[in-house]
Backbone as numpy.savetxt, mean C-alpha at the origin, in Angstrom:
# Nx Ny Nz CAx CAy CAz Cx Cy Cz
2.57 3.58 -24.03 2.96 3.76 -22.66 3.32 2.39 -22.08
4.60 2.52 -21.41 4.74 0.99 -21.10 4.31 0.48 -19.49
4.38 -0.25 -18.97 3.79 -0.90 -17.79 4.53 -0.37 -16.44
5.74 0.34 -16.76 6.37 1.47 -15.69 5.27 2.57 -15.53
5.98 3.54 -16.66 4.73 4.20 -16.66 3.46 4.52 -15.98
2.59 3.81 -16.73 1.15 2.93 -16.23 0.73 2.97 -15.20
1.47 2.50 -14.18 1.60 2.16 -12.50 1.86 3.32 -12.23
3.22 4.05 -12.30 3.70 5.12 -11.64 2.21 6.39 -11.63
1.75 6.44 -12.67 0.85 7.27 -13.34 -0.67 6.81 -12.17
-1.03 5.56 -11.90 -2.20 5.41 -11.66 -1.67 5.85 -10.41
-0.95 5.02 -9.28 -0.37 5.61 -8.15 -0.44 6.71 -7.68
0.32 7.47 -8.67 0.20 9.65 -8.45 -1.53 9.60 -8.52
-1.87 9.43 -9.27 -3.81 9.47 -9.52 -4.68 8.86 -8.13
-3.76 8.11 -7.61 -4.66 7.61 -6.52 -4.15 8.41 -5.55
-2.66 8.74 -5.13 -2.18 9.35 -4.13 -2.90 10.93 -4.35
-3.08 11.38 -5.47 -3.40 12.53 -5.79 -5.10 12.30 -5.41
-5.62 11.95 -5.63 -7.19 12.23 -5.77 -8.24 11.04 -4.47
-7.57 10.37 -5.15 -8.39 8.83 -4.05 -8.09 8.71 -2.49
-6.88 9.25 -2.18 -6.42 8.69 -0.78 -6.85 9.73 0.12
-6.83 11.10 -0.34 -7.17 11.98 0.51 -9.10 11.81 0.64
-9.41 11.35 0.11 -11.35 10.95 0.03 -11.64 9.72 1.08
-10.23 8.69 1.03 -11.01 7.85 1.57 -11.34 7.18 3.04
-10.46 8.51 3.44 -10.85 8.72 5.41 -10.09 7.83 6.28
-8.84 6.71 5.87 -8.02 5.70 6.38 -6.40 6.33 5.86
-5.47 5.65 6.62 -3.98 5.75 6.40 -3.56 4.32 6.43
-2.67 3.62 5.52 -2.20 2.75 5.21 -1.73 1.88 6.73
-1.78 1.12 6.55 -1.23 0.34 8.08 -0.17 0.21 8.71
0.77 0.01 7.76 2.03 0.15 6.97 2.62 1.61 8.05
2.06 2.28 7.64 3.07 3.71 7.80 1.78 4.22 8.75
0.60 3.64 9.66 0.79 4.23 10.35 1.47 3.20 12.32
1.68 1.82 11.57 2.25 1.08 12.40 3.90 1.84 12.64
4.17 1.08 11.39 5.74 1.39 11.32 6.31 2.71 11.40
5.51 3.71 10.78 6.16 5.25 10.58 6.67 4.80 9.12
6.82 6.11 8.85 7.56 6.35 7.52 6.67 6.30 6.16
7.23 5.61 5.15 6.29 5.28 3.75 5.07 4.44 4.22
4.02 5.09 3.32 2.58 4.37 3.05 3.06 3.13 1.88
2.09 2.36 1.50 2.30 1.62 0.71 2.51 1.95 -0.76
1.55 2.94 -1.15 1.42 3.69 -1.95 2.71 3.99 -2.36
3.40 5.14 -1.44 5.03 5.92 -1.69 5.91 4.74 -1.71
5.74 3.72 -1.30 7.14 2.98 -0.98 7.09 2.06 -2.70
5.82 0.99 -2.70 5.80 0.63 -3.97 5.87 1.72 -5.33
5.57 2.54 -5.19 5.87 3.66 -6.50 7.86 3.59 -6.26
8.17 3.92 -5.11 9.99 3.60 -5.36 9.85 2.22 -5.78
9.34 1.39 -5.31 10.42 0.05 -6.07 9.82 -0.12 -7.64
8.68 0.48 -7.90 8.43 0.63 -9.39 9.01 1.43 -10.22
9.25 2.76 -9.66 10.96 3.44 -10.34 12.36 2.67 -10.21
12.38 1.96 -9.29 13.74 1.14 -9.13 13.53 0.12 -10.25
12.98 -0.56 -10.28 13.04 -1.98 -10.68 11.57 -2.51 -12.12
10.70 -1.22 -12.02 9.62 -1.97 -12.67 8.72 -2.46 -12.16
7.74 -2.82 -12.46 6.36 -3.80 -12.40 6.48 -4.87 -12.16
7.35 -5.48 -13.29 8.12 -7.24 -13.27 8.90 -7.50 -12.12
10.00 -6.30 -12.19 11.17 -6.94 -11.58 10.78 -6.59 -10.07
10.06 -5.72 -10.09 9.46 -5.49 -8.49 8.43 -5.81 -8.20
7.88 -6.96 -8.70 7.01 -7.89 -8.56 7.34 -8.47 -6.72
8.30 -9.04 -6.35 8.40 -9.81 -5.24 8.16 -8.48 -4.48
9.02 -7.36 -4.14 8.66 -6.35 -3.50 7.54 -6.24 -3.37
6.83 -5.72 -4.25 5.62 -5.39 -3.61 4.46 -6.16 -3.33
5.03 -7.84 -3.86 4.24 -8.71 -2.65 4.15 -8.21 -1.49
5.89 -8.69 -1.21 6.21 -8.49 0.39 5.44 -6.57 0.96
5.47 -5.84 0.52 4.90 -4.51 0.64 3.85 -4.77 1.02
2.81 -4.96 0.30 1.35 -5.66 1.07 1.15 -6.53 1.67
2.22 -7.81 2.14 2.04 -8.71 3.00 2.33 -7.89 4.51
3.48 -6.50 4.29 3.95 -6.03 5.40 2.76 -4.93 6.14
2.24 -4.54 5.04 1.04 -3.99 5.52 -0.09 -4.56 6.25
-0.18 -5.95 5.74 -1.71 -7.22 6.41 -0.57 -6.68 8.01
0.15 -7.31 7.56 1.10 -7.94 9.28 0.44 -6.89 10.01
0.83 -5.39 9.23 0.95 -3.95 10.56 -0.74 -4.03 10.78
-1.95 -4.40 10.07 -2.80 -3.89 10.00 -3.19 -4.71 11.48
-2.61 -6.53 11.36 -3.10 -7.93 12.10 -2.75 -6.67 13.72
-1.05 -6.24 13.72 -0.65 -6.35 14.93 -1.18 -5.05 15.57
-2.30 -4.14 14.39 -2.61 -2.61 15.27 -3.90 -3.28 15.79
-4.37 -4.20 15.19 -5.87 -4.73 15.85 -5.45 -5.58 17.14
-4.39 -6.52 16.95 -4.00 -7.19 17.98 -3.91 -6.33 19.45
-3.11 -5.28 19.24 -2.69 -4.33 20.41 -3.92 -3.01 20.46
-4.55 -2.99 20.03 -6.25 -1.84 20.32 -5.49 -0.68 20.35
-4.36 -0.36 19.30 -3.78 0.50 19.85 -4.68 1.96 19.02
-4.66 1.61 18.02 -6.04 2.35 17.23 -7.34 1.39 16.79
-8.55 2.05 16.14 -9.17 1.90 15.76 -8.99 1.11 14.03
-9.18 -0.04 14.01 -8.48 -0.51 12.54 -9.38 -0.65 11.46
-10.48 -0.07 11.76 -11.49 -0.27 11.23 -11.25 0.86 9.66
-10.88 0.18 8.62 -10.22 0.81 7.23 -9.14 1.24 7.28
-8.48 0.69 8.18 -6.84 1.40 8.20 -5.58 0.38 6.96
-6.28 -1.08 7.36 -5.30 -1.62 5.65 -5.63 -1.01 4.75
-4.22 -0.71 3.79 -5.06 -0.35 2.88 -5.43 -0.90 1.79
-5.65 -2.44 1.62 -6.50 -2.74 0.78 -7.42 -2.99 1.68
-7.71 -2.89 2.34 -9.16 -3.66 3.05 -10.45 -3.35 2.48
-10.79 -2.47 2.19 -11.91 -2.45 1.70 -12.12 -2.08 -0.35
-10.75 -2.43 -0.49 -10.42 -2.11 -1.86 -9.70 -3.40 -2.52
-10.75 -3.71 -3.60 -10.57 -5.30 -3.94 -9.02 -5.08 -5.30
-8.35 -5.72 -4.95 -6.60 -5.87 -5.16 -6.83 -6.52 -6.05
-5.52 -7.15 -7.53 -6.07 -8.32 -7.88 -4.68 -9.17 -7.57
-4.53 -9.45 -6.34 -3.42 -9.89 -5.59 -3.61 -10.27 -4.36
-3.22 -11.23 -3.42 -3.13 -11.38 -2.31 -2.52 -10.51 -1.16
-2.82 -10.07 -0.17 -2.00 -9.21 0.67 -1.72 -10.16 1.98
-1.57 -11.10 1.74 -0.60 -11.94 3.19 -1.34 -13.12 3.19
């Protein structure tokens, strides 16, 4: 199985089983609207790969810190587990 694959596969497994358990919505999509982090990086991992969508989905989780910084900034919700790595250790930086 190669490293497309892999990802696409754990992704569906988390979107499928993990996300609905863990009582938060991505910051991302519920700042901005639209794709969670989850849906949007699974497209640029069908587009491009793991490798080649490497910078993407930096920027994907840096865009998520931003939405998570500016929903706490403005009290507009409660942010308390709304990034969604926040309480889920990455092995990556998110901003």
């Amino acid at each position: 199985m190669n490293t497309t694959t892999l990802a696409l596969r754990s992704i569906r497994g988390y979107q499928r089983y993990l996300s609905p358990l863990k009582g938060f919505r991505c910051a991302h999509a519920a700042y901005h609207g639209g794709l969670s982090c989850s849906a949007a990086i699974s497209r640029i991992v069908e587009a491009r790969g793991v490798l080649g969508g490497w910078p993407d989905i930096q920027a994907q989780f840096a865009a998520c810190r931003a939405a998570h910084d500016a929903l706490r900034a403005s009290a507009r919700v409660d942010t308390r587990g709304v990034f969604c790595c926040g309480p889920i250790p990455i092995p990556f930086r998110c901003g």
